[in-house]
TORPA-701035 format. One record per residue (C-alpha): residue number from 1; residue in three letters; x, y, z. Coordinates in nm, 2 decimals, decimal comma. Each point is the difference from the previous one (the first is absolute). Layout:
<pts>
<pt><vexlum>NUM</vexlum><guse>ALA</guse><X>X</X><Y>Y</Y><Z>Z</Z></pt>
...
</pts>
This chain:
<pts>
<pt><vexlum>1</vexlum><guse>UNK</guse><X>1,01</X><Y>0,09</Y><Z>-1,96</Z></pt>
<pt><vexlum>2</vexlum><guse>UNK</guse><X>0,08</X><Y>0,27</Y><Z>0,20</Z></pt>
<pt><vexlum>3</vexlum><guse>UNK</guse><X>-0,24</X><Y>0,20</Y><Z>0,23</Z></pt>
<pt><vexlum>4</vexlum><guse>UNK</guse><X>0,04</X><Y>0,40</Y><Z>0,15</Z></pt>
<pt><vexlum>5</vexlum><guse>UNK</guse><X>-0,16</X><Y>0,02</Y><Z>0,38</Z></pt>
<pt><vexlum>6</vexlum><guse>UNK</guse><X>-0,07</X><Y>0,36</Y><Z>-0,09</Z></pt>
<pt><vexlum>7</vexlum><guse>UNK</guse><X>-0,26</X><Y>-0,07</Y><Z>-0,29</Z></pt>
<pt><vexlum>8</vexlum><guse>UNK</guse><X>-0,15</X><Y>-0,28</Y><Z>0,26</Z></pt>
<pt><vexlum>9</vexlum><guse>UNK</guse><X>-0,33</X><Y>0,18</Y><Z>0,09</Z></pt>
<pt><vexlum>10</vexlum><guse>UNK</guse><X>-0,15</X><Y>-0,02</Y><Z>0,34</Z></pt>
<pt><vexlum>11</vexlum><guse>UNK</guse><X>-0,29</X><Y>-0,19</Y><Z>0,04</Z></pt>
<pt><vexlum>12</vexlum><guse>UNK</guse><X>-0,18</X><Y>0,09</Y><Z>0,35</Z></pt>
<pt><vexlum>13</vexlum><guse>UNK</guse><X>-0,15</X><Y>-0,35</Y><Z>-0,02</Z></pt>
<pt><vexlum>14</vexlum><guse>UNK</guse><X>-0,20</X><Y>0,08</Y><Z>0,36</Z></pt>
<pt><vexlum>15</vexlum><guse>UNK</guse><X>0,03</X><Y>0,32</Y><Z>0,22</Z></pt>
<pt><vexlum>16</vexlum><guse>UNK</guse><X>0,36</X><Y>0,05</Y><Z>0,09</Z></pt>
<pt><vexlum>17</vexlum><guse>UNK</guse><X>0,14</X><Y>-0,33</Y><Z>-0,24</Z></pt>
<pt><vexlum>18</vexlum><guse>UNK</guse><X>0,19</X><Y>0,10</Y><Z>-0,27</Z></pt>
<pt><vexlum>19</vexlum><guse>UNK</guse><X>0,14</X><Y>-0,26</Y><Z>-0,26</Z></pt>
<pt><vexlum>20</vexlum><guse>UNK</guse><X>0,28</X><Y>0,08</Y><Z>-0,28</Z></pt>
<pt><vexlum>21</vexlum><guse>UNK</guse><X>0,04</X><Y>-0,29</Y><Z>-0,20</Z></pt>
<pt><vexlum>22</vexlum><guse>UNK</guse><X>0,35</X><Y>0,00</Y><Z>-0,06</Z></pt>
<pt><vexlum>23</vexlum><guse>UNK</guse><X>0,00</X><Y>-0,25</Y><Z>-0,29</Z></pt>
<pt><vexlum>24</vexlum><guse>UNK</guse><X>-0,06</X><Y>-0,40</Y><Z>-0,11</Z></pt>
<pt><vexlum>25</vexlum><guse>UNK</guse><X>0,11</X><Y>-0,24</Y><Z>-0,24</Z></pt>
<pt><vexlum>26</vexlum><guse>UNK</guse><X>-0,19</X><Y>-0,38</Y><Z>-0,07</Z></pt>
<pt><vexlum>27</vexlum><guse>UNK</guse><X>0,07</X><Y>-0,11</Y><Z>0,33</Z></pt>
<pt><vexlum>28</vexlum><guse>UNK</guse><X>0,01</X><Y>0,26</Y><Z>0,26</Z></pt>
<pt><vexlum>29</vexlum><guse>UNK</guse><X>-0,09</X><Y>0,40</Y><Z>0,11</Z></pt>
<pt><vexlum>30</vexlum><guse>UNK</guse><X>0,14</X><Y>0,22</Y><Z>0,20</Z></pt>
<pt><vexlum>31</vexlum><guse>UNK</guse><X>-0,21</X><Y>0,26</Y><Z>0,17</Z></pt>
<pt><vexlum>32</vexlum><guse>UNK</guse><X>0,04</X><Y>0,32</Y><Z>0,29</Z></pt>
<pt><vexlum>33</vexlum><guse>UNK</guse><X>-0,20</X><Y>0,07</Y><Z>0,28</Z></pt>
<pt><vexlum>34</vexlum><guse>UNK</guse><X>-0,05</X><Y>0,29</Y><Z>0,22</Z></pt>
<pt><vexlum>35</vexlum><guse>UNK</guse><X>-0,24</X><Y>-0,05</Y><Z>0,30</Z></pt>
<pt><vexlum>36</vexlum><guse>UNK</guse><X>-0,15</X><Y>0,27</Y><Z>0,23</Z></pt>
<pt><vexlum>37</vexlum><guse>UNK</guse><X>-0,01</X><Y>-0,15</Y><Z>0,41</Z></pt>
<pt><vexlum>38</vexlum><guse>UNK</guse><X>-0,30</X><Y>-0,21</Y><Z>-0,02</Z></pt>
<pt><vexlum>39</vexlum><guse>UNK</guse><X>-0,03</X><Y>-0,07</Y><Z>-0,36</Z></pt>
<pt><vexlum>40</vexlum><guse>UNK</guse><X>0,12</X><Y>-0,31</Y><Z>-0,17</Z></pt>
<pt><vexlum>41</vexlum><guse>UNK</guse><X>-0,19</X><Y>-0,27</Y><Z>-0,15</Z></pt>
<pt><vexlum>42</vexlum><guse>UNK</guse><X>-0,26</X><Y>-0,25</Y><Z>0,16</Z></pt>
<pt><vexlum>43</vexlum><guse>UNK</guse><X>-0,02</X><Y>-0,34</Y><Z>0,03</Z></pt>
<pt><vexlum>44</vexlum><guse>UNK</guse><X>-0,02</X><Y>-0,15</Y><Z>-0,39</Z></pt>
<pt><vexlum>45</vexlum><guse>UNK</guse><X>0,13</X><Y>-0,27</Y><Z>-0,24</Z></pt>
<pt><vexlum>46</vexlum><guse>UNK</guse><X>0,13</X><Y>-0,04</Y><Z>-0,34</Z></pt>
<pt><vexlum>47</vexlum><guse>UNK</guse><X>0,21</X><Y>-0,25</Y><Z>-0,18</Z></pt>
<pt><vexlum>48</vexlum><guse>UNK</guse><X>0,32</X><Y>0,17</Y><Z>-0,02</Z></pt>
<pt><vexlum>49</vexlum><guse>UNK</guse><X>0,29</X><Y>-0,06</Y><Z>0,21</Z></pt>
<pt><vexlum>50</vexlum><guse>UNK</guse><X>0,11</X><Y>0,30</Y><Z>0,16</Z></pt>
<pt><vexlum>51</vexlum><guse>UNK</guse><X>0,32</X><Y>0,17</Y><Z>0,15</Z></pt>
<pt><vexlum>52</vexlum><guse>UNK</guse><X>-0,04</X><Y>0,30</Y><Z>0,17</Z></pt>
<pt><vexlum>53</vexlum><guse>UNK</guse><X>0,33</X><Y>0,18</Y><Z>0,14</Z></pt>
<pt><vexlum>54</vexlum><guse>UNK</guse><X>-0,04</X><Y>0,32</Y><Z>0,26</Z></pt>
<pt><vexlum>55</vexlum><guse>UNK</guse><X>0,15</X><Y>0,30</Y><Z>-0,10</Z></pt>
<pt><vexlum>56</vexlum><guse>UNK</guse><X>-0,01</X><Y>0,20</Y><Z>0,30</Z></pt>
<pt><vexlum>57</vexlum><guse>UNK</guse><X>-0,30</X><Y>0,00</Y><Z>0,29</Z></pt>
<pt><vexlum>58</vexlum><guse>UNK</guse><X>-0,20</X><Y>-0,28</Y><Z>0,17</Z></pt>
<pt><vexlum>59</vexlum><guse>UNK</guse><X>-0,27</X><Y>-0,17</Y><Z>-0,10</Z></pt>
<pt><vexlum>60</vexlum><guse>UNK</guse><X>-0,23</X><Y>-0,32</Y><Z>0,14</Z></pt>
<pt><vexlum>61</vexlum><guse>UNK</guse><X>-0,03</X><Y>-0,29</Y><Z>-0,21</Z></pt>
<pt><vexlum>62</vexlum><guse>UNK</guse><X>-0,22</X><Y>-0,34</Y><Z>0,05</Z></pt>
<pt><vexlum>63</vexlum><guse>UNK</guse><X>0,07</X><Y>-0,27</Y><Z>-0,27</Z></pt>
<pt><vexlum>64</vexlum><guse>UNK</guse><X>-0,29</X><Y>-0,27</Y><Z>0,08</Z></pt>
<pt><vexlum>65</vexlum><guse>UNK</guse><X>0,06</X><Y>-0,07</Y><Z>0,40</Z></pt>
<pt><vexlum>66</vexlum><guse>UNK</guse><X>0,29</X><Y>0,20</Y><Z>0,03</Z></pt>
<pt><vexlum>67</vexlum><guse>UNK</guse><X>0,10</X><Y>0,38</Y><Z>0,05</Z></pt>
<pt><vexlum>68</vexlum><guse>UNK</guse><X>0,29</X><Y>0,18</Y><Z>0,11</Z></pt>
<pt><vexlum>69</vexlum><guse>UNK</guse><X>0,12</X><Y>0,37</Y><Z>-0,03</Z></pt>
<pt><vexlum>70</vexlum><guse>UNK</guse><X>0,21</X><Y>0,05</Y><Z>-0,28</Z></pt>
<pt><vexlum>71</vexlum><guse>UNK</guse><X>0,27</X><Y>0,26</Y><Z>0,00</Z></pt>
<pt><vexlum>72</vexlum><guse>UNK</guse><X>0,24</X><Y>0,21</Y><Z>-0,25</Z></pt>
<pt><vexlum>73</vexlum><guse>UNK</guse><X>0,24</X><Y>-0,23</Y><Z>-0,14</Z></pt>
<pt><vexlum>74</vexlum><guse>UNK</guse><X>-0,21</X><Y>-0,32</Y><Z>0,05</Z></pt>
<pt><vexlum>75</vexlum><guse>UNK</guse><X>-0,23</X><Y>-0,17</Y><Z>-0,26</Z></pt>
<pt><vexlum>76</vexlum><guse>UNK</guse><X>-0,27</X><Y>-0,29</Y><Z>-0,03</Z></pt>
<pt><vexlum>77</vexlum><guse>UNK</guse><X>-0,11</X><Y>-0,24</Y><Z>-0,26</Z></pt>
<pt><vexlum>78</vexlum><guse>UNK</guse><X>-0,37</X><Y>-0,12</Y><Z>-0,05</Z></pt>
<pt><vexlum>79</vexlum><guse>UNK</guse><X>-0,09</X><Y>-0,31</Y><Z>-0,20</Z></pt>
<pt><vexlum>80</vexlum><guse>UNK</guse><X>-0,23</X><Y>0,06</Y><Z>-0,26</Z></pt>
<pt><vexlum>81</vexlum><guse>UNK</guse><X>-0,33</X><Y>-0,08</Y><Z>0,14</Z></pt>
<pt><vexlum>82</vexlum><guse>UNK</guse><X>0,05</X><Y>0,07</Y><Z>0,36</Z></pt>
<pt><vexlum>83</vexlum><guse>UNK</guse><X>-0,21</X><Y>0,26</Y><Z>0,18</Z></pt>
<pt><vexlum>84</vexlum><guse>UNK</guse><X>0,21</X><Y>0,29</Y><Z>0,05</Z></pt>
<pt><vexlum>85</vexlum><guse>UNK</guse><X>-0,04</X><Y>0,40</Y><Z>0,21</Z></pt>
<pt><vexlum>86</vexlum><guse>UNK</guse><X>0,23</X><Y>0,26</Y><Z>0,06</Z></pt>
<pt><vexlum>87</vexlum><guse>UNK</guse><X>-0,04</X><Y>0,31</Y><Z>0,24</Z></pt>
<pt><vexlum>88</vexlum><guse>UNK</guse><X>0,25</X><Y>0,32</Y><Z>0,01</Z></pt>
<pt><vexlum>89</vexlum><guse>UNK</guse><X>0,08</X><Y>0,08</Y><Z>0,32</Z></pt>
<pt><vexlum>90</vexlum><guse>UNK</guse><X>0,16</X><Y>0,26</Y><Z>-0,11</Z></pt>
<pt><vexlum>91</vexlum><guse>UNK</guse><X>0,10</X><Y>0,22</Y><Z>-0,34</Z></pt>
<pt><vexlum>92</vexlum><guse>UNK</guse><X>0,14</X><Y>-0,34</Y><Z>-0,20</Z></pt>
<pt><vexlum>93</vexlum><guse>UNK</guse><X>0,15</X><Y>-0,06</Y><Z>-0,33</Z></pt>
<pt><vexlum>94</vexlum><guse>UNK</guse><X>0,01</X><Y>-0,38</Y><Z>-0,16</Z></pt>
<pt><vexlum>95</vexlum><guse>UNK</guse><X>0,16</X><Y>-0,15</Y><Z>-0,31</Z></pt>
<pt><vexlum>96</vexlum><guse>UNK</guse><X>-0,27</X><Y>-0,28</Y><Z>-0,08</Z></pt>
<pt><vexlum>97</vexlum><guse>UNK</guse><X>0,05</X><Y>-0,28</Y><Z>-0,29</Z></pt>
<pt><vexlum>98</vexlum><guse>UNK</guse><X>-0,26</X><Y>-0,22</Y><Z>-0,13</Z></pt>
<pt><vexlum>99</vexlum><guse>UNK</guse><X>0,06</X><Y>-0,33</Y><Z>-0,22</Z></pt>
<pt><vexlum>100</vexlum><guse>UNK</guse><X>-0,20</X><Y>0,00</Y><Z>-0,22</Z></pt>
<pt><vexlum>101</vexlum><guse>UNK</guse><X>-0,05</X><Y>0,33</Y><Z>-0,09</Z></pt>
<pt><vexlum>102</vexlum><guse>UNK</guse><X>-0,34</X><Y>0,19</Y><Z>0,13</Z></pt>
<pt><vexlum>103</vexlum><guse>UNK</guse><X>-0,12</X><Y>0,14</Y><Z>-0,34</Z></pt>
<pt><vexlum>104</vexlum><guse>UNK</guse><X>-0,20</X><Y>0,24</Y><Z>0,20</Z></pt>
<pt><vexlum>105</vexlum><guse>UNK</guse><X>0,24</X><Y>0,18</Y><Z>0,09</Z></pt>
<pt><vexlum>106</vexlum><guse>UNK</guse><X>0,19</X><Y>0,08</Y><Z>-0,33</Z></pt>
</pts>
């Protein structure tokens, strides 16, 4: 299969997230973000293992106990299930992965 990033729509999936979904197959997805300062996602679950890789900016992420500041050209993997947040610190662009795939956002 092969996927175009320019017929990926942006989804504005709170004020100042965008999501592309960049493409999936059986086992994984691959999705971009684009975060305003302050915007990101709150604490939440779900059961898919995620990789998320920064693209460029900062952003603060807690994965159950822990949380550090995250920077361009670092990345961070949450087991499925753990309770997860992340919080631009500035204008930030991520590459995030899911295994499974999240059919919600085909």
């Amino acid at each position: 299969m092969f996927f175009k990033t320019a017929q990926a729509k942006a989804v504005e999936m709170s004020p100042g997230m965008f999501r592309r979904t960049l493409g999936w197959g059986e086992a994984m997805m691959a999705a971009r973000f684009s975060y305003v300062i302050g915007t990101g996602a709150p604490p939440h679950t779900h059961p898919h293992e995620q990789f998320t890789y920064v693209l460029s900016g900062r952003c603060r992420v807690r994965i159950g106990d822990e949380e550090q500041v995250v920077a361009a050209g670092e990345g961070y993997l949450v087991p499925g299930g753990a309770t997860h947040s992340q919080e631009a610190l500035e204008p930030t662009e991520t590459v995030e992965l899911w295994s499974p795939p999240r059919p919600e956002f085909r």
